[in-house]
N, C-alpha and C positions, 0 to 999 in steps of 0.2 A: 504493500500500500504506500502509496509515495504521500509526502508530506503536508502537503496541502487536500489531500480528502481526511489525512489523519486528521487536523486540524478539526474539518467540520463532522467528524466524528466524535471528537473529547468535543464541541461545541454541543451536541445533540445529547450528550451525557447527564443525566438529570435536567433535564427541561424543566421538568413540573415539580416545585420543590416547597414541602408544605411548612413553615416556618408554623413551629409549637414555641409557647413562651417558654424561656431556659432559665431554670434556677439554679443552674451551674454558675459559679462565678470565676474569675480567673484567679491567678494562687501563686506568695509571693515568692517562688523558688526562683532560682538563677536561670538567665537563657545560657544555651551552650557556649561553649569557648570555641574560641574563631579555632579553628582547626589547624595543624601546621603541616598539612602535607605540602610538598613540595611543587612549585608552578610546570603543570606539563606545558610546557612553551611551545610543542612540534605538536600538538591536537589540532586539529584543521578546524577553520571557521566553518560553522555548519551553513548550507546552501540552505535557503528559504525564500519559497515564490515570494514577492509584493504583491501578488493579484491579492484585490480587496476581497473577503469575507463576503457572501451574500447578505441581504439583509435581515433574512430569516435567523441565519446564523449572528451577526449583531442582535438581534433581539435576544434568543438568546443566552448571548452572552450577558448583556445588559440586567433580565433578570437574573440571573447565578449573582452577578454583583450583589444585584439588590438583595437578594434572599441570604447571602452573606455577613450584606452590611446588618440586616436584621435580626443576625441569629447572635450576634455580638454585641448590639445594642439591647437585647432582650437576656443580656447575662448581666447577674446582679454584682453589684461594686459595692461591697459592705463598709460600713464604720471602723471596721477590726482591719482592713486591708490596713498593710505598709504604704509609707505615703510614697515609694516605687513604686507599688502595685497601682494608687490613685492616679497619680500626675500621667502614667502610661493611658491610662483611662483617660485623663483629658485629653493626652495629645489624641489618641482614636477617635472619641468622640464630641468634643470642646465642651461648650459653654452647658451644652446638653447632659450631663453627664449627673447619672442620682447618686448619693451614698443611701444604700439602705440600712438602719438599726436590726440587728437580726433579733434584737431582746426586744425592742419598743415595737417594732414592723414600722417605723417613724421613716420618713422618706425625708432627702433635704439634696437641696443642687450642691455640688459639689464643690466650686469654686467660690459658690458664698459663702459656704462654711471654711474652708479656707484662709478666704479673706478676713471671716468676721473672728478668727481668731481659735477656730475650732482646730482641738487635738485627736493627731491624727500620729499614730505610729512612726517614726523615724522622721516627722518632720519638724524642723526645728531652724525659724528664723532667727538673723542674727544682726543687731544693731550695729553699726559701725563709722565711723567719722565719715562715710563716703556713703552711708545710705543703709539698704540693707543687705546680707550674704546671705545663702541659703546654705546650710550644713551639707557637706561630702560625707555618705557615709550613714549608719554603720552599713554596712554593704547590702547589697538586697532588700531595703528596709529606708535608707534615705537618697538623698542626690546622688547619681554615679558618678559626675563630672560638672565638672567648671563651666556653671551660667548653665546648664541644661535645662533646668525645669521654665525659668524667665525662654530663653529662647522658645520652647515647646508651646509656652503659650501665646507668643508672640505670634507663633502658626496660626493661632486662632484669633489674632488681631485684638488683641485685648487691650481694653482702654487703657493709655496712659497715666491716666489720672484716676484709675481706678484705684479706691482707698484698701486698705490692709490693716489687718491692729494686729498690733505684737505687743504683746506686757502690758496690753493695756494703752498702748499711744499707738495716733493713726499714725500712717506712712503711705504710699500710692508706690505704684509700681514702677514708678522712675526712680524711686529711691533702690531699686532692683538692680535698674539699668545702669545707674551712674556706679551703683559699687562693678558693675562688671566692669566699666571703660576703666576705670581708676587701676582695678589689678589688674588689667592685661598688660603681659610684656612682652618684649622679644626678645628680652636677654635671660631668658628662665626657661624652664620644661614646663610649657602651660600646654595644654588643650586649648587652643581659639576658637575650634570648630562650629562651638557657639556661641562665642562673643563677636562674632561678626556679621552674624545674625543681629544680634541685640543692639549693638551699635552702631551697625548699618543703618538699622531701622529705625535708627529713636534719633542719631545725629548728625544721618547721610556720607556720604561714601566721599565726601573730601573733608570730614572730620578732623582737627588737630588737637592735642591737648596734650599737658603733662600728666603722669601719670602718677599713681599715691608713693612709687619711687622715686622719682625727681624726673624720671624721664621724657623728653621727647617724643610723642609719637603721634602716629596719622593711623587712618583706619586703612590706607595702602600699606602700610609697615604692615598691619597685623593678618592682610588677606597675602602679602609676600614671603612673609613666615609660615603662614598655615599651608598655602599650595607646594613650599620645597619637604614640607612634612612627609614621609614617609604613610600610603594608604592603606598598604594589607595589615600594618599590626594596630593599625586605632581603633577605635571601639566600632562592636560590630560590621567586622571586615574590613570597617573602611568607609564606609555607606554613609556613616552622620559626617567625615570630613568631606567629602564630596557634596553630599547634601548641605551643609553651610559656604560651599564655595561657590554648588551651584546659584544658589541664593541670592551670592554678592554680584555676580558674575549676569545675574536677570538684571537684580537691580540696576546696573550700569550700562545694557545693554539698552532696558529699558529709556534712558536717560538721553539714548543718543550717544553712548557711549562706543568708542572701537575697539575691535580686540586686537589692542597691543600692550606690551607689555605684559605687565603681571596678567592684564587679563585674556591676552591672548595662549598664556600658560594655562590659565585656567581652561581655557577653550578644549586645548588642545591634552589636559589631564581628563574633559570629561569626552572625548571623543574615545580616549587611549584605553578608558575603563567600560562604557557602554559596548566597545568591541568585546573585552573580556567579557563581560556578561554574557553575551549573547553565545561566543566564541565554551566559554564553559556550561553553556546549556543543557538541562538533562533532554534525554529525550521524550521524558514523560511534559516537555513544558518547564517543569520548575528550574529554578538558578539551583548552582552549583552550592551543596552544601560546606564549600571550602572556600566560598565566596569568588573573591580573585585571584585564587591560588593558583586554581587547576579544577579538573574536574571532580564531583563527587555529589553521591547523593548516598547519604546515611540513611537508613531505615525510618527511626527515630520521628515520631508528626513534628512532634515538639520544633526538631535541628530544619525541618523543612519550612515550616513556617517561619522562624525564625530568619534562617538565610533566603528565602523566596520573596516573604513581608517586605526586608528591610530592602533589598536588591527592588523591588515591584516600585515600592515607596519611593525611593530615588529615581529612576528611570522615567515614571509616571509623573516625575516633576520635571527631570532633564531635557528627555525627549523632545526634539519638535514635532510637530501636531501630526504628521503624515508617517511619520515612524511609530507614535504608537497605535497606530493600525495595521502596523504589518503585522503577516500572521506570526511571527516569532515572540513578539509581545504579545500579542490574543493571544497564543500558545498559555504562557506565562503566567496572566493574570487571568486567564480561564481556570487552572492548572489551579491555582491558590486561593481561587472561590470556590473551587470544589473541595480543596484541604479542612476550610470551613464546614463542611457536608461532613467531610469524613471524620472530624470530632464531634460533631452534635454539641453538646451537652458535658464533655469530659473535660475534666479542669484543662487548664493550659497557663500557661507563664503569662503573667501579666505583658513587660516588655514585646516577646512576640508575636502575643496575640494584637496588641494596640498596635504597633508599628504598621503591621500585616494590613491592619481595617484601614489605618489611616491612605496606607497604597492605594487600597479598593475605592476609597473616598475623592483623591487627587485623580486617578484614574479616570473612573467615572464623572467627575465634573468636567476633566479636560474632553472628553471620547462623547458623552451623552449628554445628560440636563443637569447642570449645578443645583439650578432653581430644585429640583425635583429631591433633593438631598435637605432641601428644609433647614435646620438648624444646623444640619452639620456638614453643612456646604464649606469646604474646608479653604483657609485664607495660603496662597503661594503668590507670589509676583511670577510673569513671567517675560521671557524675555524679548516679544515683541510689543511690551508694553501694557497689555492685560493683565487684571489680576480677579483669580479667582477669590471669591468671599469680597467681603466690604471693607473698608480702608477707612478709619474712626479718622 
């Protein structure tokens, strides 16, 4: 069977999919470790027609999204979750997102409670001469990384001036942002990948200022740092540096910006890694469970959604518009809405399951109807100057 009927055969594969409410919730264990098999460099780029999908087959596909995006939205986010497990929850489903009381059955939005000061397992803000920090740590349980959770929500365009109490005294979510620009360095082992997110976004892309070191810096120092970064050992394959470069790299493009320079690096880091995606492709559809190593596809739901999610999530943002309709992407995010199918109801890791949704979300707003995603029509700039979600 050659690979373009394969295609609209995994497309014909659960059509009719009956979405039951899930009391399964997701559950704060660790996602897998990037794998360290070694890069098969001599794997051939796999051939795949461009001939468009019918439209029968987009439809669909279109429902598997949906019936995906619903079976994860219809999974409970308890009060007891780690504030990991939450914030992953917001980036999946934003502003939308419930915490349910499992003692009370008390239902409450989840970033008011947040805001409004509510305690919540491993999260723990923190005052500082430059605003506020959000605690790294304890593992599985709080922030994984530098400025993650502020950026995450900045995915979901969140008021700048939206208030926050800690100890008792308000603060707004700039006081988030400015302690990010303050600690970013380029003479230190930092993570940027998401402070250039945050800073981009909150003080634009020819940003200058000193920083809480005495140093000089611009927000091109910190996107020139973060592209000579090494991609396969950062977190999660690689996928969230690529994804904050992508980012910076719309934003500027958007602007009228040209790719040169640093951002002509970045151009050419997201061209260099969309090949490898595609280049380590399983055959069933899904990304390589070794991310950009090399080929692999582990057993494990867990390691495939994890490495599919996060690879789908980036791509579905990188992509220009005509690429993610080849059938190699259908392939892909067909491929990881039926992964959806094949858990139902079974716990799954916070991180991967929210990453995973968030793909199917950006996916689907770029391929089908934003509007039709309602609240959690997900916010990305992109880089002919559109941006999906609303811009406060």
């Amino acid at each position: 069977m050659n690979r373009r009927n394969r295609l609209f055969q995994l497309l014909a594969i659960g059509t009719v999919a009956i979405c039951l409410p899930l009391s399964c919730a997701p559950v704060d264990s660790p996602s897998p470790s990037n794998p360290s098999t070694p890069s098969a460099s001599d794997s051939p780029v796999r051939t795949v027609s461009h001939t468009s999908v019918p439209d029968s087959g987009r439809k669909n596909l279109q429902m598997r999204i949906e019936n995906a995006i619903d079976m994860v939205r219809n999974r409970d986010m308890l009060t007891t979750h780690a504030f990991w497990t939450v914030f992953h929850g917001l980036l999946g489903l934003g502003h939308s997102l419930e915490l349910h009381d499992p003692e009370t059955g008390r239902t409450v939005n989840a970033l008011d409670y947040i805001a409004s000061g509510g305690v919540i397992r491993g999260m723990r803000f923190l005052p500082t001469k430059d605003g506020l920090d959000v605690q790294i740590g304890p593992q599985y349980e709080g922030q994984g990384h530098q400025d993650q959770f502020i950026a995450e929500m900045i995915q979901w365009d969140i008021d700048p001036h939206r208030r926050f109490v800690v100890n008792g005294t308000n603060y707004t979510f700039m006081d988030f942002v400015n302690c990010s620009k303050m600690r970013a360095r380029v003479t230190a082992n930092q993570e940027l990948s998401w402070a250039i997110i945050v800073i981009g976004d909150n003080y634009g892309l020819d940003a200058k200022w000193t920083n809480s070191a005495g140093e000089s810096l611009t927000l091109e120092d910190c996107v020139h740092y973060e592209v000579n970064q090494a991609v396969e050992p950062a977190a999660c394959g690689g996928t969230h540096r690529l994804f904050g470069l992508t980012w910076v790299l719309h934003r500027h493009l958007a602007q009228g910006g040209a790719k040169v320079g640093v951002w002509k690096d970045i151009a050419e880091k997201e061209s260099q890694y969309q090949k490898l995606a595609r280049k380590y492709q399983n055959a069933d559809g899904s990304f390589s469970t070794n991310f950009f190593r090399g080929p692999a596809n582990a057993p494990d739901q867990q390691a495939q959604i994890y490495s599919t999610g996060h690879t789908v999530e980036w791509l579905a943002f990188s992509l220009p518009d005509e690429e993610l309709q080849a059938p190699w992407m259908q392939e892909a995010v067909n491929r990881l809405a039926l992964m959806f199918m094949d858990i139902q109801d079974k716990p799954m890791e916070g991180g991967a399951l929210y990453h995973a949704v968030h793909g199917l979300l950006i996916y689907y707003a770029r391929v089908f109807d934003p509007k039709k995603l309602g609240p959690n029509e997900p916010y990305v700039p992109l880089a002919n100057g559109k941006c999906l979600g609303k811009r406060r």
